[in-house]
C-alpha positions as CSV (number, residue, x, y, z in Angstrom):
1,X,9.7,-7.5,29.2
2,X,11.0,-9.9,26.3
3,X,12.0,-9.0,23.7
4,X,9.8,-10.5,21.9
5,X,6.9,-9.6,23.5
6,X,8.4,-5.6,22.2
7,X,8.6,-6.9,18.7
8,X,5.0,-8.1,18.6
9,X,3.9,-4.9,20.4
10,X,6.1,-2.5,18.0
11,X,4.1,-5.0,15.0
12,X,0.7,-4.1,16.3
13,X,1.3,-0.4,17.0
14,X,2.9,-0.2,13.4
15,X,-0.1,-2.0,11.5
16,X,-2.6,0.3,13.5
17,X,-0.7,3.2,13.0
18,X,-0.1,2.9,9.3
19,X,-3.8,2.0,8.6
20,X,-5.0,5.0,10.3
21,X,-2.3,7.4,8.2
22,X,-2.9,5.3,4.9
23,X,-6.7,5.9,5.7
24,X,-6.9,9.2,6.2
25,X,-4.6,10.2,3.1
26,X,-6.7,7.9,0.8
27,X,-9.8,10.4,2.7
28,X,-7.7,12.9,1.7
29,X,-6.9,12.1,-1.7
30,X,-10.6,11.5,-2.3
31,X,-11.6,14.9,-1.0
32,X,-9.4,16.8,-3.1
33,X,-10.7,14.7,-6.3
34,X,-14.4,15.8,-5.3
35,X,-13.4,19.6,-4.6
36,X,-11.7,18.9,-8.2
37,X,-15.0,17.9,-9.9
38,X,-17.0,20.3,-7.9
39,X,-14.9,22.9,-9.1
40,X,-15.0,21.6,-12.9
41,X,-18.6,21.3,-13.1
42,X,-18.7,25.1,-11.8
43,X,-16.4,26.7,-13.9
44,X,-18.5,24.8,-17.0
45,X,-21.7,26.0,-16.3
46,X,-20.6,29.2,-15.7
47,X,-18.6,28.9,-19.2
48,X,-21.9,27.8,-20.7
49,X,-23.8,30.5,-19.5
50,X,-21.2,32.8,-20.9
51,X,-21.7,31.2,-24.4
52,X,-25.4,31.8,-23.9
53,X,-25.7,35.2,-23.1
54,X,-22.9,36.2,-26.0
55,X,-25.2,34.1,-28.8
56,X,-28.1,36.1,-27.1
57,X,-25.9,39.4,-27.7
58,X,-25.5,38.0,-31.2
59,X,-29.6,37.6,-32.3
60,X,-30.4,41.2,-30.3
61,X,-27.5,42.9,-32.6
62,X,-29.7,41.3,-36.0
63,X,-32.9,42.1,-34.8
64,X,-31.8,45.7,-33.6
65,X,-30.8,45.8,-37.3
66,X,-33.2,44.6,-39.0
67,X,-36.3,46.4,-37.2
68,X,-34.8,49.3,-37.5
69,X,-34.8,48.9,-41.6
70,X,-38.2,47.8,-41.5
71,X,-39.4,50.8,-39.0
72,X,-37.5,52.9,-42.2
73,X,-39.3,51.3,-44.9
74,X,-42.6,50.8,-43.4
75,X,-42.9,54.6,-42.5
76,X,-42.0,55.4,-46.4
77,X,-45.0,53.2,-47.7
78,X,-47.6,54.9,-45.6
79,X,-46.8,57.9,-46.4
80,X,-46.1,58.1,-49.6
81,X,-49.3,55.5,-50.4
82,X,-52.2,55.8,-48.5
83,X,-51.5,59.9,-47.8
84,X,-52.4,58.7,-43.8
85,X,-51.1,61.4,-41.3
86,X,-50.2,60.6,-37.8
87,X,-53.4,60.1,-36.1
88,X,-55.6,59.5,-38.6
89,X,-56.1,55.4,-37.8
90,X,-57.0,56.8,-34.5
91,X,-59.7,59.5,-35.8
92,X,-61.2,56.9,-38.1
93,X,-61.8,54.9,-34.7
94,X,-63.0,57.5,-32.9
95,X,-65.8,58.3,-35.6
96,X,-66.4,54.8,-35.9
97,X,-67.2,54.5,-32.0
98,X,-69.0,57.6,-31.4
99,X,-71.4,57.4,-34.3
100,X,-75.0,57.8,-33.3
101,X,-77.9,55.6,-35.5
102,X,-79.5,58.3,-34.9
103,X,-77.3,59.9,-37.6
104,X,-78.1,57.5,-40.5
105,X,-80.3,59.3,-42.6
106,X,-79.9,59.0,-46.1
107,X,-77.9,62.6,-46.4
108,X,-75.2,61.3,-44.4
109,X,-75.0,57.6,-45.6
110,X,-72.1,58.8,-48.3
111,X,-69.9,59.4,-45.4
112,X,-70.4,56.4,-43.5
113,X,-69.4,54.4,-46.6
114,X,-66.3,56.5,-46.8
115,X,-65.6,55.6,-43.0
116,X,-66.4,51.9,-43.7
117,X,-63.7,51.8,-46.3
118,X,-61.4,53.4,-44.6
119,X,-61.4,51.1,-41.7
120,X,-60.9,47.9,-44.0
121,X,-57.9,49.6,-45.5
122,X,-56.3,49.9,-42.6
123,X,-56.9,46.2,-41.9
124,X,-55.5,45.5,-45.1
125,X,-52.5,47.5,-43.8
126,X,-52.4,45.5,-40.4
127,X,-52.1,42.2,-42.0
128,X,-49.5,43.4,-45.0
129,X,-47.6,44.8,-41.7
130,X,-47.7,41.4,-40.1
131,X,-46.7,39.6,-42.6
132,X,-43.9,41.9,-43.6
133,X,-42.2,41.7,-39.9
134,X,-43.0,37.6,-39.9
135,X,-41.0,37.3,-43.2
136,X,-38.1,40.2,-41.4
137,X,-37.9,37.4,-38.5
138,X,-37.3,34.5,-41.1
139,X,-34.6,37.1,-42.7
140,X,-33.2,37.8,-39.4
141,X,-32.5,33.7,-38.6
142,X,-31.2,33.6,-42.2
143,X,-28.6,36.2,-41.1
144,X,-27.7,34.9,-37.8
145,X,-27.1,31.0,-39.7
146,X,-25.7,32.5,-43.0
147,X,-23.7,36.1,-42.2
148,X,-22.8,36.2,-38.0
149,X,-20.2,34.2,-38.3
150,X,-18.3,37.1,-40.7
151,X,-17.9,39.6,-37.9
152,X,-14.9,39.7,-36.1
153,X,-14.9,37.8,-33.2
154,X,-13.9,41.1,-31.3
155,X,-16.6,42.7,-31.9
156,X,-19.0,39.6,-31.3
157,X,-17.3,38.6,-27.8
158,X,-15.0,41.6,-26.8
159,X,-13.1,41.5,-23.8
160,X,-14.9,44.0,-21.6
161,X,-18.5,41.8,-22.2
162,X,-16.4,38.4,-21.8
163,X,-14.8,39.4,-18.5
164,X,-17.8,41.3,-17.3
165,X,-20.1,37.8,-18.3
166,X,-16.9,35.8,-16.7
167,X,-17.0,37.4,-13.6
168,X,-20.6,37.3,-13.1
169,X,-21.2,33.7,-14.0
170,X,-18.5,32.4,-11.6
171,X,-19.6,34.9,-8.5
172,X,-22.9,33.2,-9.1
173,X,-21.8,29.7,-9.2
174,X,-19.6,30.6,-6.2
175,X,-16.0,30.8,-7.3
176,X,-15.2,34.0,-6.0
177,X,-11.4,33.7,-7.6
178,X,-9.0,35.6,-9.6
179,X,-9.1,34.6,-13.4
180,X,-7.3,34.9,-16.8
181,X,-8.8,34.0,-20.4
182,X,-8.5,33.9,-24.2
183,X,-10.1,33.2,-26.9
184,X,-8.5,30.9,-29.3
185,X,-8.9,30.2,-33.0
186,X,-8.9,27.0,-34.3
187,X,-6.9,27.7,-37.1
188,X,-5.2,31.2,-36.6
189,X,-4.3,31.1,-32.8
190,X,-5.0,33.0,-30.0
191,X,-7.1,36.3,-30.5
192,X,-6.7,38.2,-27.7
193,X,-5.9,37.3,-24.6
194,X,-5.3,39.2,-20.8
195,X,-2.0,39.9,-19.7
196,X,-1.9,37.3,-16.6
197,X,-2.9,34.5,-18.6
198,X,-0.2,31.5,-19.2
199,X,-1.0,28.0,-18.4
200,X,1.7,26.0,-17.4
201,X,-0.1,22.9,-18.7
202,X,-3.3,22.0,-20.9
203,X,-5.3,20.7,-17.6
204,X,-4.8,23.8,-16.0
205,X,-7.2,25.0,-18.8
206,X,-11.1,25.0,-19.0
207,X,-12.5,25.7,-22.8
208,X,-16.2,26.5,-24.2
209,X,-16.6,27.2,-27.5
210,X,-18.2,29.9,-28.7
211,X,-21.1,30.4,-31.5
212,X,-21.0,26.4,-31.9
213,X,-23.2,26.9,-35.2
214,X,-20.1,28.6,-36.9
215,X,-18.5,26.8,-39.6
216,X,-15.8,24.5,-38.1
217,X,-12.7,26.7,-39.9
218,X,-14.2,30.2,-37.9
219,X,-15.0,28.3,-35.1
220,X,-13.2,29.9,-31.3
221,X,-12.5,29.0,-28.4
222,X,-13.1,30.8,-24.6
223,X,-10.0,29.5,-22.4
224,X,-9.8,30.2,-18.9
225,X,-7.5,29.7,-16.3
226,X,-7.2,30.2,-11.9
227,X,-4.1,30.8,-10.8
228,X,-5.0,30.5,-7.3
229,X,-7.0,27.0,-8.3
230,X,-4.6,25.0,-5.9
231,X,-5.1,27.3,-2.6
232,X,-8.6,27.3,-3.4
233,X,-8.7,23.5,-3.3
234,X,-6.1,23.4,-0.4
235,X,-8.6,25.5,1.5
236,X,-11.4,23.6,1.4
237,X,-9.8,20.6,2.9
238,X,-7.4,22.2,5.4
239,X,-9.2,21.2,8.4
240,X,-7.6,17.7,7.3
241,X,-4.1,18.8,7.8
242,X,-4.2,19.4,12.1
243,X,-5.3,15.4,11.7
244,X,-2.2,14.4,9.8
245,X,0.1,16.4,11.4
246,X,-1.5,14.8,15.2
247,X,-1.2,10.9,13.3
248,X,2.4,12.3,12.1
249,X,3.3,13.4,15.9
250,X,1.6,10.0,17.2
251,X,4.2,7.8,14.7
252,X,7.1,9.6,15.7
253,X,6.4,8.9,19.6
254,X,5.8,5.5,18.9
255,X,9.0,5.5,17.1
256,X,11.1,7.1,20.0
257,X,9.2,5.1,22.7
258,X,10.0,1.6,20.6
259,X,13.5,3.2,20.2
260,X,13.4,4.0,24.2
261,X,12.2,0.3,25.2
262,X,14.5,-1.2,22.8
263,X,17.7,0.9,24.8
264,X,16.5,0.5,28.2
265,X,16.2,-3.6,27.1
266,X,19.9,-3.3,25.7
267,X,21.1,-1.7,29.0
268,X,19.4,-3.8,30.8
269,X,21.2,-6.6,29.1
270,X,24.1,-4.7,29.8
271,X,23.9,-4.1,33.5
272,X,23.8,-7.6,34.2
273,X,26.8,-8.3,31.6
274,X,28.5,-6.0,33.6
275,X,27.6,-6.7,37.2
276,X,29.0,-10.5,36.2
277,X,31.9,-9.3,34.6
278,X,32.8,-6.7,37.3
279,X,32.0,-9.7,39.7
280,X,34.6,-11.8,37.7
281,X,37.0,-9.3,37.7
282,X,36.8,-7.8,41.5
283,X,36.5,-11.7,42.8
284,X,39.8,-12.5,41.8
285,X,42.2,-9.7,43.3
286,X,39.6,-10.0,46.2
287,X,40.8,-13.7,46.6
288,X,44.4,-13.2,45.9
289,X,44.4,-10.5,48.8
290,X,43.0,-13.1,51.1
291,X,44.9,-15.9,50.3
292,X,47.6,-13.8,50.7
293,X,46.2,-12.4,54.1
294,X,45.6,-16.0,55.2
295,X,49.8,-16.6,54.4
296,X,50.7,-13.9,56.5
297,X,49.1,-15.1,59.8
298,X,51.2,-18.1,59.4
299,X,54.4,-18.0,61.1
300,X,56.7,-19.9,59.0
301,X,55.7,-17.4,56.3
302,X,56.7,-14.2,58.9
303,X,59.8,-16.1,58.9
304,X,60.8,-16.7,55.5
305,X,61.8,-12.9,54.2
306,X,61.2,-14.5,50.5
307,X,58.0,-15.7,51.3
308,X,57.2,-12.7,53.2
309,X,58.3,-10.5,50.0
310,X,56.9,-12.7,47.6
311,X,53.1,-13.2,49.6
312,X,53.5,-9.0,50.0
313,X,54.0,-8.4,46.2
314,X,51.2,-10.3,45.4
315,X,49.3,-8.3,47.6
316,X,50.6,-5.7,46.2
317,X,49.7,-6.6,42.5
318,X,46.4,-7.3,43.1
319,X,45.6,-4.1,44.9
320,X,47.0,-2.4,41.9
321,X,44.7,-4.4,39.8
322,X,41.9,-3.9,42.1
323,X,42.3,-0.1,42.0
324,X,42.2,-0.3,38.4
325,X,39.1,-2.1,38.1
326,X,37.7,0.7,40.4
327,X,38.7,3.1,38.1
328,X,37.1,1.6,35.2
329,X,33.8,1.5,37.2
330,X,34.0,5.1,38.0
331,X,35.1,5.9,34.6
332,X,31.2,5.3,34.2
333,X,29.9,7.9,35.8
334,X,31.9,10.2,33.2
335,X,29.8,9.2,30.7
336,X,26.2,10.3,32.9
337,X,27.4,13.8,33.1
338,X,27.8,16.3,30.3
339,X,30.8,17.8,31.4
340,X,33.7,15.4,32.9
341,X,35.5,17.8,36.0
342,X,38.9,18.3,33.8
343,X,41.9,19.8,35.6
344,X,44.4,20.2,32.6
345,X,48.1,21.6,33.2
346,X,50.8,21.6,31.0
347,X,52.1,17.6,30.9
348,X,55.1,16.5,28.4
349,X,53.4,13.5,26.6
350,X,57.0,11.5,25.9
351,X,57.6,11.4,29.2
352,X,54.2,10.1,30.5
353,X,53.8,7.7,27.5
354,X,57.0,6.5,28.9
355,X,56.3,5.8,32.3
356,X,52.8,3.7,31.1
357,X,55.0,1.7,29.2
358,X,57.1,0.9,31.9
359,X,54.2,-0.1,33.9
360,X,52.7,-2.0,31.6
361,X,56.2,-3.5,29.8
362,X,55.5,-6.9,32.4
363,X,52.2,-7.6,31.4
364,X,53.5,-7.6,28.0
365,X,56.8,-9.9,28.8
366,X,54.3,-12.1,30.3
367,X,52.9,-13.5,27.3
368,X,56.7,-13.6,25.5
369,X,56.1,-9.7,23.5
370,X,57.6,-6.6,24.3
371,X,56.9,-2.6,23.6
372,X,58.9,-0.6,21.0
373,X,59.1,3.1,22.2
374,X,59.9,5.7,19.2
375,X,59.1,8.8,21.3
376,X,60.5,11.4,19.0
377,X,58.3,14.5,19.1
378,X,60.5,17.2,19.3
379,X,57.7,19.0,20.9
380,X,55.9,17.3,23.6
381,X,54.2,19.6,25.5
382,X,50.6,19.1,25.8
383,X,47.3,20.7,27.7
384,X,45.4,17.6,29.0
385,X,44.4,16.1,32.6
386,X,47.2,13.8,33.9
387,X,45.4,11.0,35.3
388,X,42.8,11.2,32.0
389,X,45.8,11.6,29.3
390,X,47.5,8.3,31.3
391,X,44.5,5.9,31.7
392,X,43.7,7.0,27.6
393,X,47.3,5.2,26.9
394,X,46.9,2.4,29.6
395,X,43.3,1.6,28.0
396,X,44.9,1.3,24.3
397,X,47.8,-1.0,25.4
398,X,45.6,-3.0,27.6
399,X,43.4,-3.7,24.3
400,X,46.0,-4.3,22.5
401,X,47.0,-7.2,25.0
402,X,43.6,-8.3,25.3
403,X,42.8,-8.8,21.9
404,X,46.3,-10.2,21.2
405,X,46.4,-13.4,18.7
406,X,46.9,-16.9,20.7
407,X,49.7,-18.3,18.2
408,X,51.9,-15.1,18.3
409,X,53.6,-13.4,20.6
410,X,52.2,-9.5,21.1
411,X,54.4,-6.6,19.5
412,X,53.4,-3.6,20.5
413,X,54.8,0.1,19.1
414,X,54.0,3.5,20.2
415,X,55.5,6.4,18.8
416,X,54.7,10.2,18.6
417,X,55.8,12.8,16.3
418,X,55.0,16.3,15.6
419,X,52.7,16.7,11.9
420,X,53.1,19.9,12.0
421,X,54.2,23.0,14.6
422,X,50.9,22.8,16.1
423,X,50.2,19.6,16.7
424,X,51.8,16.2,18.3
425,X,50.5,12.8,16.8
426,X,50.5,9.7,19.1
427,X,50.7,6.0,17.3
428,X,49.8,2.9,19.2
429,X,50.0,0.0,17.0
430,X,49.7,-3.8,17.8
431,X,49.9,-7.1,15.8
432,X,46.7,-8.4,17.6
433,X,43.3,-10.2,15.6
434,X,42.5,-7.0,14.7
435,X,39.1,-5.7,13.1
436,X,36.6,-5.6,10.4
437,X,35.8,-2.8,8.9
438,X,31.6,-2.7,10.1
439,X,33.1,-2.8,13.5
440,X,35.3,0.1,13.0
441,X,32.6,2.7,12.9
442,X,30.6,1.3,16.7
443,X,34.4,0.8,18.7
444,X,34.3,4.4,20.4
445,X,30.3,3.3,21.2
446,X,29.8,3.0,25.0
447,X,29.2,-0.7,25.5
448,X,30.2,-2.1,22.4
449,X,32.2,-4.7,22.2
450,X,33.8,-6.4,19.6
451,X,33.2,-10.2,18.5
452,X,36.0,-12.3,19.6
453,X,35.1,-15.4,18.3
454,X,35.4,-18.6,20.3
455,X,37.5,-16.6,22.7
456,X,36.0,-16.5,26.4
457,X,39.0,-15.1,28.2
458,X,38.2,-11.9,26.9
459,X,36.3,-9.8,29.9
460,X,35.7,-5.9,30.2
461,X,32.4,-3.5,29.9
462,X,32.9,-1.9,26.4
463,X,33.6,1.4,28.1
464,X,37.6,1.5,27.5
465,X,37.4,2.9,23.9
466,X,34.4,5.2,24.4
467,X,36.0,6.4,27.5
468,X,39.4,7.3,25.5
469,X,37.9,8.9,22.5
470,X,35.5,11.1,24.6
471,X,38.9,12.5,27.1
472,X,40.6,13.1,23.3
473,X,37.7,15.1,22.7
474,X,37.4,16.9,25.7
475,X,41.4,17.3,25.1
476,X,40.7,19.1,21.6
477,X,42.3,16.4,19.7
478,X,40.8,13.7,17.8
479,X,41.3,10.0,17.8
480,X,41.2,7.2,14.2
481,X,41.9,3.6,14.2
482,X,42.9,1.4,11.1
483,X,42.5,-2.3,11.4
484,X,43.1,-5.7,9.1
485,X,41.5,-9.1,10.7
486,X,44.5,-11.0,11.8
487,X,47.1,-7.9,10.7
488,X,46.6,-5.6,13.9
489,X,45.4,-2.2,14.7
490,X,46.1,1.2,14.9
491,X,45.3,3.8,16.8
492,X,45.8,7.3,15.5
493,X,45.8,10.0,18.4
494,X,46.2,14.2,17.5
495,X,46.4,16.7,20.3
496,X,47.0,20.3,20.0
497,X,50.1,21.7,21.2
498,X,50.3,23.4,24.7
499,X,50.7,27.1,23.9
């Protein structure tokens, strides 16, 4: 697949993906706002009803009042005036209904009168009764609008009856929830108030205010507060949270399969880099060896013990060189496998680092340099894998000729000293193009390789430097390199001591 064809997939699957996320936290968003306003518009009608019910409270605690001082006075008058006794209006009724005509003869005409009379006071009485209470009504408003507001709001809206009310009102409206409240005056403060109740900010709070006809400087305030407002919202739109968290997971597999498709096109890039290069690299010893093969079946050649010697080291070189491109190959397969088969032994690292520079000290002549060796570790003794420890020092002076600068002849330096009584440090330092400093944190990457400008000559499979800092690590040491573009590089190396 190209790689563009990845980037426009990658673009689609993005776009789709972010709508559906941005769409279903807008959803979200909205949903929480409506379970806001739901909730609002409950706790405000049940705050309303609360107000009701206590100004109800308020006109039954006048009238209770004020018929009881009428009841008081309106038993004094009739006694004291018309001389009635209980059940008299009910005698006089009686008569009054049972009479016979029969019974109108002129002897007892007197009493009838008397009877007649009698029943028209007590109409008078009715209506003066009426009246009385009707004006006791108009006193009672008079009251409520002129004298309510001079009781103490404890007594008009005490705790008990507001949190009894509270509870109540909200159970009804369905906002079974903890609660808190006050009651706030507008000029001296807060009243009273319950022990849990401390907003942390004003639109945490829901007001009503209480006996609105009061005047404006007695006026207070009910206040209420939900400390479990949030889970109660949260709850009522959790069933959205499984959706996110799938959308979430989706995104994050896109991501690693993008991530996945963008590697396996990198090494796929790689594998053919590398099957030219190793094809480069094999075909030449591969030649050599025959050429060389093709000298030695002719006989002048047998005959000539120069030519025999020369045509025989040639063969010779390049089967060392072939053997080392082998190695490199197999130094792959370290790198598929979590743990590289190690057999370490005790090794003195002066006297290895010595013989790799002996090996190597041609190569170096070859392009007019040579090697300064400052082995002077008074310790040496290291725990490390032979062949590993020497191909780590071949790879670093091998770079260091590889990446050498065309106009100067390479100097290279190795040197190793002890830091301290536990450890041995191990310096290889060359005067080569060196590095910038953004490639200085991908070198010890598997495959990277590092610009070399309009150089071509430079071949290999960006393995050498992860391969060396991953045997320092399986060494217990660790590995640093310091670079200046066109100054050189350095490569820092610390083992532990062998014990």
């Amino acid at each position: 697949m190209k790689r563009s064809t990845i980037w426009i997939l990658t673009v689609v699957m993005a776009i789709a993906l972010l709508g559906l996320l941005a769409m279903q936290i807008v959803y979200l968003e909205k949903m929480v706002a409506m379970r806001n306003n739901q909730f609002y518009e409950n706790v405000k009608r049940s705050l309303n009803s609360v107000s009701t019910l206590l100004e109800q409270n308020e006109t039954k605690y006048f009238l209770d009042q004020d018929l009881t001082e009428a009841e008081q006075m309106y038993s004094g008058i009739r006694k004291n005036s018309f001389g009635f006794g209980e059940g008299n209006d009910s005698n006089i009724d009686t008569t009054l209904k049972t009479l016979n005509p029969a019974d109108l003869r002129p002897a007892n005409r007197n009493k009838l009168k008397a009877l007649n009379d009698s029943y028209q006071d007590k109409q008078e009485i009715l209506r003066g009764q009426f009246l009385y209470q009707k004006s006791m009504l108009y006193e009672v408003i008079l009251n409520i609008l002129n004298h309510s507001s001079d009781r103490p709001i404890q007594e008009r809206a005490d705790s008990t009856t507001v949190s009894s009310y509270l509870r109540s009102e909200l159970d009804f409206n369905g906002l079974s929830l903890p609660f808190e409240f006050a009651i706030v005056n507008k000029t001296s403060g807060v009243v009273y108030k319950t022990s849990g109740y401390s907003p942390m900010s004003q639109q945490d709070v829901y007001t009503q205010l209480l006996f609105p006809n009061d005047p404006k400087s007695k006026q207070n305030t009910l206040c209420v507060t939900f400390p479990t407002k949030s889970d109660y919202i949260f709850s009522s739109v959790k069933f959205l949270v499984p959706s996110l968290a799938f959308t979430f997971l989706l995104l994050g597999v896109f991501l690693y399969t993008i991530s996945v498709a963008f590697k396996q096109k990198k090494l796929s890039e790689i594998k053919n880099d590398f099957i030219n290069n190793m094809t480069h690299e094999f075909k030449t010893p591969i030649s050599s060896i025959s050429i060389a093969a093709q000298m030695l079946n002719d006989d002048s050649v047998r005959k000539s013990p120069e030519m025999l010697k020369h045509v025989s080291g040639v063969i010779n070189d390049e089967t060392k060189r072939l053997r080392f491109q082998v190695e490199k190959v197999l130094q792959l397969s370290l790198f598929d496998r979590k743990n590289a088969t190690m057999r370490l032994e005790e090794e003195d690292a002066n006297a290895s680092i010595y013989n790799v520079i002996n090996t190597f000290k041609l190569k170096v002549e070859k392009y007019g340099g040579h090697i300064n060796a400052n082995l002077d570790a008074e310790d040496p003794i290291i725990n490390v894998d032979r062949m590993h420890f020497t191909n780590v020092i071949f790879n670093l002076l091998d770079n260091a000729v590889k990446y050498r600068r065309e106009d100067v002849a390479p100097e290279l330096t190795v040197t190793t000293v002890n830091p301290d009584e536990d450890h041995i440090q191990i310096t290889v330092e060359d005067n080569g193009i060196g590095m910038k400093r953004e490639d200085l944190r991908k070198i010890f990457e598997k495959f990277y390789r590092v610009s070399t400008g309009n150089r071509h000559d430079v071949k290999g499979f960006g393995l050498g430097l992860a391969y060396v800092h991953k045997m320092i690590d399986l060494f217990g040491g660790t590995i640093r390199a310091e670079s200046e573009v066109n100054r050189g590089s350095k490569f820092i190396i610390t083992l532990p001591l062998y014990k």
